[in-house]
C-alpha positions in Angstrom: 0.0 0.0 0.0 1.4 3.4 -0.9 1.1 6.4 1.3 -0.7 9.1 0.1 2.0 12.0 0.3 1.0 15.6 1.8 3.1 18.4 2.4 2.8 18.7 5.9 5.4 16.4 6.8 3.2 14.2 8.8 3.3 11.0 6.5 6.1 10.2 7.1 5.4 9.4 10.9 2.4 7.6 9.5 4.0 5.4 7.2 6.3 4.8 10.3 3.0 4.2 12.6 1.9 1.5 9.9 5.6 -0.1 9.7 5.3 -1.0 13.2 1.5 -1.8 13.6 2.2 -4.6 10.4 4.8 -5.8 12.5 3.0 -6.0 15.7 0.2 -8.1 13.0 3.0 -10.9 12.6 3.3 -10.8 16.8 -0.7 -11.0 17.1 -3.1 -11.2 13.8 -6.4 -10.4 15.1 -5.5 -8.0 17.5 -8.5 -5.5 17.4 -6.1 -2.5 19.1 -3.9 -3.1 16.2 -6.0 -3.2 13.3 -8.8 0.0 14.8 -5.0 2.1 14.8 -4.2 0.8 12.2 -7.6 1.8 10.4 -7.2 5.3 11.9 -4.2 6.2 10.4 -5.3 5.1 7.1 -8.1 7.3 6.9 -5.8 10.1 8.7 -4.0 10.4 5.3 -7.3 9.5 3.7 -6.7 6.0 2.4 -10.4 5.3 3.5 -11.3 1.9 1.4 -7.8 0.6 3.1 -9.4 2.2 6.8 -12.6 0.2 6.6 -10.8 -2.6 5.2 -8.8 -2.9 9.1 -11.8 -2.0 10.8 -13.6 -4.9 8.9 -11.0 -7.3 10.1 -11.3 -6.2 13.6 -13.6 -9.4 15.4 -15.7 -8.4 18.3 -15.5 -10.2 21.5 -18.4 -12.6 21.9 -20.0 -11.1 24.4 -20.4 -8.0 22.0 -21.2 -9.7 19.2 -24.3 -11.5 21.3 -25.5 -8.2 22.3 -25.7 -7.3 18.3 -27.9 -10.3 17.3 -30.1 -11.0 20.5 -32.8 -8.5 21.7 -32.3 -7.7 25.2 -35.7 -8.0 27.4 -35.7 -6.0 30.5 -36.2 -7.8 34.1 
């Protein structure tokens, strides 16, 4: 993926930020902390198809993902 380059200076400390979030990928591949920074900094420099891509891939915990498919009756 390339970098979308501004002239603020910033994307370089991006492209940085996404060196060592792929490496921490190869440590722990579905880590959701990972890929949700991950995401962010893509859409930071506007790469927002590759953003939604790593929030896509983040999984949520079960107990989250119950609460998204079961209605919850009050007591």
């Amino acid at each position: 993926m390339t970098v979308k380059r501004g002239s603020c200076g910033c994307c370089s400390k991006y492209e940085e930020s996404l060196k060592y979030h792929r490496q921490a990928l190869v440590l722990a591949p579905q880590a959701a902390s990972t890929l949700s920074a991950m995401g962010y900094t893509y859409a930071l420099i506007g790469s927002y198809s590759t953003a939604v891509d790593c929030f896509h891939k983040v999984s949520l915990p079960d107990e989250l993902s119950l609460m998204h498919t079961h209605t919850h009756t009050p007591v």
